[in-house]
Every structure is written in structure tokens, then in C-alpha cells.
PAMI-184478 format. One record per atom (N, C-alpha, C, O): residue in one letter; y, z, x. Coordinates in pm, whole numbers, plus 32768, in hexadecimal, padded with zeros to 4 digits. Atoms other than C-alpha are relative to their C-alpha. Example, Ala and Ser with C-alpha at 12.3 -4.5 7.8 and 13.67 -1.06 7.14 Angstrom:
2
A7F8980008059;A7E3E830C84CE;A80788000805A;A8076804280C2;S7F897FFA7FAE;S7F9682CA8557;S806D80497FB3;S80DC805A7FE6;
END
This chain:
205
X7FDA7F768019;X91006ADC88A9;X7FE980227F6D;X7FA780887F57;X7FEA802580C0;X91216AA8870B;X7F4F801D8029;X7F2F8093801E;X80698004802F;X8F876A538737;X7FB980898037;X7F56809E7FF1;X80157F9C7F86;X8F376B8D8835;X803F805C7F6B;X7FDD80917F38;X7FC07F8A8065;X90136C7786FF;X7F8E80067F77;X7F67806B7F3E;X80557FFE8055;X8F206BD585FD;X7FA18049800C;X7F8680A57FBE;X80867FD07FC7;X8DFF6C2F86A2;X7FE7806D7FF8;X7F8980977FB6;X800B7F4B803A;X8E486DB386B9;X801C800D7FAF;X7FF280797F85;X7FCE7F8A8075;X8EF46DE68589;X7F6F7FCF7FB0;X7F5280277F5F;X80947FF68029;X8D646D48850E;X7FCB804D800E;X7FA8808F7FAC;X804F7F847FF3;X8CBD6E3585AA;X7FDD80958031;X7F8C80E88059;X80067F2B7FD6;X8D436F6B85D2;X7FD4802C7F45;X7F9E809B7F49;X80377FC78088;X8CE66FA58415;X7F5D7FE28049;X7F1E80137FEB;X8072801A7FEA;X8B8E6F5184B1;X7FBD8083805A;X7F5080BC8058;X7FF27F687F65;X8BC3707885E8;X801580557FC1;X7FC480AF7FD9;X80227F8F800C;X8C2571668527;X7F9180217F99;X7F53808C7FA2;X80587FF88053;X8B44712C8405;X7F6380598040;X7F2D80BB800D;X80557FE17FD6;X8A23714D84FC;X802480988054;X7FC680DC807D;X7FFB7F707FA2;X8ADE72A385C3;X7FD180347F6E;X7F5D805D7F65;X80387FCC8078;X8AD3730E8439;X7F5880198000;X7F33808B8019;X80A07FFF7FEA;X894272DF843C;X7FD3806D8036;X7F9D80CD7FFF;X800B7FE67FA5;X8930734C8580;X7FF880707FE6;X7F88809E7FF9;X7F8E7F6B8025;X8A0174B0850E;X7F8380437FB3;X7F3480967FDE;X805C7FDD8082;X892E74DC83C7;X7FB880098032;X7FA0807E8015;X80837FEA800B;X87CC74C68474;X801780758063;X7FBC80C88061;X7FD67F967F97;X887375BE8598;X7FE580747FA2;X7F8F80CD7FAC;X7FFF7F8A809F;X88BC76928435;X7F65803B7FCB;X7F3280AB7FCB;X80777FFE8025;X878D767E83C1;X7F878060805F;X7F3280A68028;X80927FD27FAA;X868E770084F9;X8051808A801A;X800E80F18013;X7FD17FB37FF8;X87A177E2853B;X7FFD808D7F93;X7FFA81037FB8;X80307FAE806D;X876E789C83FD;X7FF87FD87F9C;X80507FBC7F4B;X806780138032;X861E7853835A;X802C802D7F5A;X80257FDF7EFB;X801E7FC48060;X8660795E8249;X80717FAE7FA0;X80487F6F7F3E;X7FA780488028;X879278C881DA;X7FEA7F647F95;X80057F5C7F1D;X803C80788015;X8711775881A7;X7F567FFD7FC7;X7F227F987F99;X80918025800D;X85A5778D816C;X7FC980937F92;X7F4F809B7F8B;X80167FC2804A;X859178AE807A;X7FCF7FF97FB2;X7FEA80667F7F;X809B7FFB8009;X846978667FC3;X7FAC80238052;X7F7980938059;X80917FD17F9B;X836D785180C4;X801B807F8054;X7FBD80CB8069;X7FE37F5A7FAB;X8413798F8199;X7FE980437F78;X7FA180A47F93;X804E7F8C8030;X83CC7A45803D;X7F7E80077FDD;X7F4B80697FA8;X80918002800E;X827679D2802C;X7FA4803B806C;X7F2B80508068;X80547FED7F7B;X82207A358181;X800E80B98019;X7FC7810C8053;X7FE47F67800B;X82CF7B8F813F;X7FA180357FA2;X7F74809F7FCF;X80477FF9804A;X81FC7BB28033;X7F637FEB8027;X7F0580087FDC;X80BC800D7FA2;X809B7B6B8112;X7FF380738019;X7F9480B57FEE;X7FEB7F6E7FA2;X81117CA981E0;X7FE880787F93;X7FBE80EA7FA5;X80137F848070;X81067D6A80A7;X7F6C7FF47FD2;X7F28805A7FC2;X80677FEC8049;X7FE07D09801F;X7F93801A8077;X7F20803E805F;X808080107F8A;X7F1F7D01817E;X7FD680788007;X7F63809F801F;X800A7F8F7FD7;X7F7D7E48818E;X7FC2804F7F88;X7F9880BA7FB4;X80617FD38060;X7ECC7EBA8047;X7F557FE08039;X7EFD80318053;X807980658002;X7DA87DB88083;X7FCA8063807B;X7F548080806A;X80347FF77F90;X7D787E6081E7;X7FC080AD7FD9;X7F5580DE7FFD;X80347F828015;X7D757FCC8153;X7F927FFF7FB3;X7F32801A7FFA;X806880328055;X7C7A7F81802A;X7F707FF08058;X7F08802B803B;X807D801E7F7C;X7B7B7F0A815E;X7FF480648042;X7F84808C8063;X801E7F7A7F92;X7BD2803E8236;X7FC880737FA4;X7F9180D97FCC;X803E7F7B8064;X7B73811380F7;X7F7B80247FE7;X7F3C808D7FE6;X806280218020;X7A68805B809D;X7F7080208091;X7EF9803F8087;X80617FDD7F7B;X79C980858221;X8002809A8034;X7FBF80C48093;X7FFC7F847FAD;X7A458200823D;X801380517F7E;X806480AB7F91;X80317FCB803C;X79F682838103;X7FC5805A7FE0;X7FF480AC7F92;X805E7F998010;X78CE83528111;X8058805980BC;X801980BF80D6;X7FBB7FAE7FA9;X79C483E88278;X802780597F8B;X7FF280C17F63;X7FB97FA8802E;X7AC184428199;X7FC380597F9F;X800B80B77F7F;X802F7FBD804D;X79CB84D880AA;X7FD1808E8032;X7FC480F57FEF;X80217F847FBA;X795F85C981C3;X801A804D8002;X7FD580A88031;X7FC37F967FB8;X7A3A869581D3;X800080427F6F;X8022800C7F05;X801D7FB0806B;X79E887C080EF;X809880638014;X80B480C08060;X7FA97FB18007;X7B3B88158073;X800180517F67;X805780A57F4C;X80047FA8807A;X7AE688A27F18;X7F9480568018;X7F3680178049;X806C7F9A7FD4;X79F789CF7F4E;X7FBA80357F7D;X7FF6801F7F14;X801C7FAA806A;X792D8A947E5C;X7FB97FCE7F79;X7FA77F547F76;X806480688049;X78548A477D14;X7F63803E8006;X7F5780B87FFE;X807F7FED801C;X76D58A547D0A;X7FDC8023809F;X7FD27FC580EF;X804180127F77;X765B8AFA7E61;X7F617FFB802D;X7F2A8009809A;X809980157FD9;X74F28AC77E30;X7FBC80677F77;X800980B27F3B;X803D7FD9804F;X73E68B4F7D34;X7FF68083800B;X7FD180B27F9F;X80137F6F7FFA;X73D98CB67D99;X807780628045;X808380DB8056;X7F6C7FC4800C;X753E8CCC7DF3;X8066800B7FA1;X80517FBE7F43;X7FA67FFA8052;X76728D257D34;X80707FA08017;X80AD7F9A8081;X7FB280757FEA;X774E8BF97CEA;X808C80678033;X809280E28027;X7FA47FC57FBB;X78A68C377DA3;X80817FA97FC9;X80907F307FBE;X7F9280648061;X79F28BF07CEA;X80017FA88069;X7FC17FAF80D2;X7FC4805F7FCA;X7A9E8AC17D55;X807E80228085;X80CA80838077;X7F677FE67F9F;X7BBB8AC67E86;X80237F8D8068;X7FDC7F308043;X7FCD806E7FC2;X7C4389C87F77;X7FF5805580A5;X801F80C680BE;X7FE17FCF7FAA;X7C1389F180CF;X80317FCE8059;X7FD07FBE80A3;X7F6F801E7FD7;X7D2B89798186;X801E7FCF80A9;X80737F8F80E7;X803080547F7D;X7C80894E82D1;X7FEB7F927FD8;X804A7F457FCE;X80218074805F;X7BEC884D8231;X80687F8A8000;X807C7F1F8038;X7F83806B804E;X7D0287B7818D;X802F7FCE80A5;X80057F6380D2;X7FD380157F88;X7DB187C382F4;X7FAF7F678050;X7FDC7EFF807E;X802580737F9A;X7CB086F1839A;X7FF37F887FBA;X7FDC7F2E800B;X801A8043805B;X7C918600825D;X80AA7FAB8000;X809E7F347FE4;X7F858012800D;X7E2785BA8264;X80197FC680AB;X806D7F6F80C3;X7FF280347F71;X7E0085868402;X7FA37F897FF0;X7FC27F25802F;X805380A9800F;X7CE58462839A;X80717FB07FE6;X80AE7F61802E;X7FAB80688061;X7DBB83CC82AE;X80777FDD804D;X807E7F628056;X7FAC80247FB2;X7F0783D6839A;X7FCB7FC4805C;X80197F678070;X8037805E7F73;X7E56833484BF;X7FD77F6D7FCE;X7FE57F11801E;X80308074802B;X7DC9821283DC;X80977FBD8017;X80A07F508051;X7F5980668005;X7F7181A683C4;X801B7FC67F88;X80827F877F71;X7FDF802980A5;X7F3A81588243;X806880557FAA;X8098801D7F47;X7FA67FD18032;X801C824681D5;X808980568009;X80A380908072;X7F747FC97FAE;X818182DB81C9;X7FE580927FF5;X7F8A80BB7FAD;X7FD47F708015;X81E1845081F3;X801680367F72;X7FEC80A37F4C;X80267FB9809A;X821A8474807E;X7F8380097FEC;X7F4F80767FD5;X80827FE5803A;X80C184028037;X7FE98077804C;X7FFA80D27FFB;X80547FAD7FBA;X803984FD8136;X802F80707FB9;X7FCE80A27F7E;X7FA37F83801D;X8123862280BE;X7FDE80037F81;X7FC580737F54;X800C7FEE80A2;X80EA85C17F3E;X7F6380167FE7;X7F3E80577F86;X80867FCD7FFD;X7F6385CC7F8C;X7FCD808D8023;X7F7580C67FE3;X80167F947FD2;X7F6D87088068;X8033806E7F44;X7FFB80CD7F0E;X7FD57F97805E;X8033879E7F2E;X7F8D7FF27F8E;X7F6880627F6C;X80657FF1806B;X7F1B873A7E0F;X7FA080988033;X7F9780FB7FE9;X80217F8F7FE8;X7E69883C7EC4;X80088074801A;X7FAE80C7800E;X7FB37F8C801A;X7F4E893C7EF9;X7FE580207F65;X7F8580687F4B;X80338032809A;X7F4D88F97D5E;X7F88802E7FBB;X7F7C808F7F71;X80B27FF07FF0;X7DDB88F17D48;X7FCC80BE8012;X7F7B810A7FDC;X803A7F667FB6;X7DCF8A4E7E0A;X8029805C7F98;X7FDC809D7F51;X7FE67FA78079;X7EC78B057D24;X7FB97FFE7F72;X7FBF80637F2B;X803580088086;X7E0A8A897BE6;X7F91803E7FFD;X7F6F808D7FA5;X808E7FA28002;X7CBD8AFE7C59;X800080818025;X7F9880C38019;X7FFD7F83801B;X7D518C447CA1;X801080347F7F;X7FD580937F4D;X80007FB4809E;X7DD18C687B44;X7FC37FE37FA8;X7FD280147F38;X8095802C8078;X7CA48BC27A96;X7FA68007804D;X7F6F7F998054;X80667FFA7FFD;X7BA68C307B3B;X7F797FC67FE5;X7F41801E7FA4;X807C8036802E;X7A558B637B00;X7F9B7FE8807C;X7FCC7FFD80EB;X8071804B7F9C;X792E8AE87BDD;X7F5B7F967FD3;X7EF57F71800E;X804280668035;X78858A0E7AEC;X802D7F827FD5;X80977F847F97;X7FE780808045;X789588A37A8E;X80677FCB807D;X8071801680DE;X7FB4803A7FBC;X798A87C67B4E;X808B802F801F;X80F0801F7FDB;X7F5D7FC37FC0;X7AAC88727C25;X80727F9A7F97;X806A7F207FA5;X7F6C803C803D;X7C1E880D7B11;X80277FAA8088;X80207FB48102;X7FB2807B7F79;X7CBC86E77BC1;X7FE77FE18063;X80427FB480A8;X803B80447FA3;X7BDD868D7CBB;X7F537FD37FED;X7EE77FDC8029;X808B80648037;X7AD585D37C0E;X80187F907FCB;X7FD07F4C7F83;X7FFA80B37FDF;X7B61849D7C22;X80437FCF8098;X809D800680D8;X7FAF80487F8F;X7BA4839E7D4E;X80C18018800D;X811580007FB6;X7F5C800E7FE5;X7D1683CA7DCA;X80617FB3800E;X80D87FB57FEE;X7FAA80647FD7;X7D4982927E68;X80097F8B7F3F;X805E7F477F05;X803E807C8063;X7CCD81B77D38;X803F806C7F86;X809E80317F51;X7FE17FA98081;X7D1982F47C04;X7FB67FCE7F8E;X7FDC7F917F2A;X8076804F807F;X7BC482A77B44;X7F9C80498016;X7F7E8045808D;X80BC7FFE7FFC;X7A7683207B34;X7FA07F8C8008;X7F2B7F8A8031;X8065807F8005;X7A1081B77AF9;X7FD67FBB8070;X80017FED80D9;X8037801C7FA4;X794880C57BD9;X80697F8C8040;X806F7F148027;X7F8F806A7FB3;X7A88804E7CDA;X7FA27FB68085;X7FB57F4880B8;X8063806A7FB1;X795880037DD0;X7FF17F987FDB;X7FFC7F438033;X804280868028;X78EE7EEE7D14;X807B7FA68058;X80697F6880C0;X7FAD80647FD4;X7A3E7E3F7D4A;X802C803280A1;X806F7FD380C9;X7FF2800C7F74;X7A747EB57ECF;X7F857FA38030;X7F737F8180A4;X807080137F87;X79387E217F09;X80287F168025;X7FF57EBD806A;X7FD480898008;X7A167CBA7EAF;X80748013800C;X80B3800A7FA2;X7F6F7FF27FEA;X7B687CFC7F46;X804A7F8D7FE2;X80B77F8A7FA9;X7F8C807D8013;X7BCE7B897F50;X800D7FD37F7E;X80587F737F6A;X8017802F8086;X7B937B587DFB;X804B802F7FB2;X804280067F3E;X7FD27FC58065;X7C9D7C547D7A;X80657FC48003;X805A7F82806B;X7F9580328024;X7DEA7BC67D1F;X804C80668007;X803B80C77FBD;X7F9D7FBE7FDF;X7F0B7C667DB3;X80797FB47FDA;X808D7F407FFF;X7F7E801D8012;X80697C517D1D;X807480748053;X805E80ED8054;X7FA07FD17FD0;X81B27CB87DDE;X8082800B7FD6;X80CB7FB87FA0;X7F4E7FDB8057;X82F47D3E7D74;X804980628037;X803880DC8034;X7FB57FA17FAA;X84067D9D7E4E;X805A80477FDA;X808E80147F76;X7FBE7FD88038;X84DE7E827E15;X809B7FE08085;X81017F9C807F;X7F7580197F7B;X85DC7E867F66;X7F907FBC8072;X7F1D7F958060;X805C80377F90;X85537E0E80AC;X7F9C80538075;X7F60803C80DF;X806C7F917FAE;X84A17F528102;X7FB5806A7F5F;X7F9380DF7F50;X80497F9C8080;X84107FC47F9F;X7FEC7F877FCB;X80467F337FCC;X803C80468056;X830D7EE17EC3;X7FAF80427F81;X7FD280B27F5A;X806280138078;X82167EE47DA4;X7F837F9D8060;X7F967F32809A;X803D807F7FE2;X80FD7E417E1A;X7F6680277F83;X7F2080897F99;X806E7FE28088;X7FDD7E347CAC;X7FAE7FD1802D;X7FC27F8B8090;X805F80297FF9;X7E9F7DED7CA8;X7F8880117F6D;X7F9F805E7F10;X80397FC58088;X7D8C7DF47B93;X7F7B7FFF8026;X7F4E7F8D8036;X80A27FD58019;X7C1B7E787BB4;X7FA07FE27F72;X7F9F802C7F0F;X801480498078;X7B7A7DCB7AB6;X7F6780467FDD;X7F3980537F6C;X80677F7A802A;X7A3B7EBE7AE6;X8046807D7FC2;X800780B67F69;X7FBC7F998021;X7B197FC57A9F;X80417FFB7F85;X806780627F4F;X7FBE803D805F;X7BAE7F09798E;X809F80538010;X80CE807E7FA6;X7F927FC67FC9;X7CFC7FA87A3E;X80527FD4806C;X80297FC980E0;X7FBC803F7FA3;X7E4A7F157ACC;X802180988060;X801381098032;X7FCC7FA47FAD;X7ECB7FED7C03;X80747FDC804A;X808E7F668063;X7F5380267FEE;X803880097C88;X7FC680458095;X7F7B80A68094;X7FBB7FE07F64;X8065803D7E1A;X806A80188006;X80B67FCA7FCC;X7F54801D7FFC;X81AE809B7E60;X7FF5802780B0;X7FC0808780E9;X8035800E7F58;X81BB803A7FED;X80AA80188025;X80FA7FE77FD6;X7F6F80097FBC;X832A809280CD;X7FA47FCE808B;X7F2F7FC880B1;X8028802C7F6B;X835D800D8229;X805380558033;X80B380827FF5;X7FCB7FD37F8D;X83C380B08357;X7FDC7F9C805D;X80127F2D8062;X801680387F7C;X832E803A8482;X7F8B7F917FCE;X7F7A7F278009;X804580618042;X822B7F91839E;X7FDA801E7F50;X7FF9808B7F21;X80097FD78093;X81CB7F8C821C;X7F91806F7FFE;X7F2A805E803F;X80747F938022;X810080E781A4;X801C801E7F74;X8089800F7F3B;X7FF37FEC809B;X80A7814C8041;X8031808C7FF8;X7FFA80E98033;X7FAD7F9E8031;X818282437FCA;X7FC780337F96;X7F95809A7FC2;X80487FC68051;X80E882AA7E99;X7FBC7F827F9D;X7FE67F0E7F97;X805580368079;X7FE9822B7D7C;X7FEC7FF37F69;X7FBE80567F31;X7FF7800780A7;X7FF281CA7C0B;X7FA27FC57FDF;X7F6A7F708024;X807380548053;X7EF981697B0C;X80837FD67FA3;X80C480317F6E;X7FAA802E805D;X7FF580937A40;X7F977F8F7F8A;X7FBF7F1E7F71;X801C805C8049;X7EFA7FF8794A;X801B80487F64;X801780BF7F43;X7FF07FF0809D;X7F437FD677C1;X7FCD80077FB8;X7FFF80127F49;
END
């Protein structure tokens, strides 16, 4: 009886040691984020950048689309016509803002803060009048905010170096630097149902 008492009071520190184990790796699969928080923010951090990396390619292949659409009007109408101020025409814009929402790259601000540059756009060329030289504020790229050559570097997407910086778990930073451009650029991406770019910065120094 005495040797039978030894025996368990041995190895029950052995039983529970191993339910302990046991508990902890339960802990563990049970919640990943908890225990493994590095690699869950590295992987959160793919999703962000995929989602740049993927737009950059859709730009780069729909480009000369989005260029189609003649939403600035007016300018030089030919050698024996009379140039015609500048104005926005809004059909236009309309079907240019229905591209861009269907692609899924961007949120409702962007769309709303783009539709408004041209609202913007419209009033200025009513009260400045011109139809020579390059329509004010739309003679540079939008997505990119350059005149310079951002082709060069779409034409090497994997090659750009993306940094991430979260702010909560539905608003980032995600940088990048165009090194043709000699210009860093700020994304600022929210999530809903998936990450979209919210608006655009040239943040270089």
C-alpha cells in the first residue's frame, strides 16, 4: 500500500506537468494572434502590400482605357478652327469614376475626392478662362502626382520596395519609392470588406 502511494504521489508532478503542455499547445492553435504575433503581422502586412502591387499592374495594363475617356474638353480644335476654352465634361467623368469603381482598388472617399478635383477643375476654367497650353491641374498623372517617367518603374513592379505602417487594423501607410521618379509615394489603404486606397501622397523630401 506505502509502495502503490509512492508510485502516484511520483507521477502525478509528471501528469500534470504534461496536462500543462498539453493546455499551452491547446492555447496556442486556439489563438494564433496571441502567441505568434510576429508572423500574423507579417502576413497582415502581404495583404497590404499585394494590394498596392496588384493595383500598380492593373494601371499599368489599363492605362491607355483610363486615358480614353475625354473628360477635359476644349483647347486647340484644329488649324482652321477656333480653339475652345477649357471645361469638364462630366459625362465623361461619370463613366471614368464607374471604370475605376468596378476595378475594387478604391474606397468611396477616393472616388468622391476624385469626382470633386473636377467639380474644382470646372469652376476654375470658368473663372480663368484659357484654351491654350496645358488644362491647370490636370497635367500631371493622378495616381503617381508627377509628370515624370513612373512607366519606367511599373514596367519592374517586383523590384519596388514596399514599406508598411499600420495605423489601427483597418487604416495603413503602405510607401513605396520610384526611383525613376526620384519620388517616395504614400498609399493610405482602409479595409472594409477588403483593403482600397483611400487617398494619395507624394511624401518625398
Amino acid at each position: 500500500m506505502i509502495k502503490k502511494l509512492i508510485l502516484i504521489s511520483a507521477t502525478l508532478p509528471l501528469f500534470i506537468h504534461c496536462k500543462k503542455d498539453d493546455t499551452k499547445k491547446q492555447l496556442q492553435q486556439d489563438n494564433p494572434r496571441k502567441h505568434d504575433g510576429i508572423s500574423l503581422s507579417k502576413k497582415q502586412d502581404e495583404f497590404q502590400i499585394e494590394t498596392v502591387k496588384k493595383f500598380l499592374s492593373w494601371y499599368r495594363d489599363n492605362e491607355n482605357h483610363i486615358y480614353s475617356f475625354n473628360t477635359v474638353k476644349g483647347g486647340s480644335q484644329g488649324e482652321n478652327e477656333v480653339p475652345a476654352n477649357y471645361y469638364i465634361d462630366f459625362n465623361q467623368v461619370e463613366k471614368e469614376l464607374e471604370f475605376l469603381k468596378n476595378s475594387g482598388f478604391f474606397s468611396e472617399k477616393f472616388l468622391a475626392d476624385y469626382k470633386n478635383r473636377y467639380t474644382e477643375g470646372n469652376e476654375y476654367f470658368r473663372q480663368n478662362p484659357a484654351n491654350d497650353g496645358p488644362p491647370v491641374n490636370f497635367d500631371y498623372n493622378y495616381f503617381f502626382l508627377t509628370q515624370e517617367d513612373y512607366e519606367s518603374d511599373l514596367k519592374n513592379i517586383d523590384g519596388i520596395k514596399f514599406d508598411v505602417k499600420s495605423v489601427t487594423a483597418k487604416l495603413c501607410y503602405v510607401e513605396f519609392y520610384l526611383k525613376n521618379c526620384g519620388m517616395t509615394l504614400r498609399y493610405t489603404l482602409t479595409k472594409r470588406e477588403q483593403w482600397q486606397i483611400d487617398s494619395i501622397e507624394n511624401i518625398s523630401k
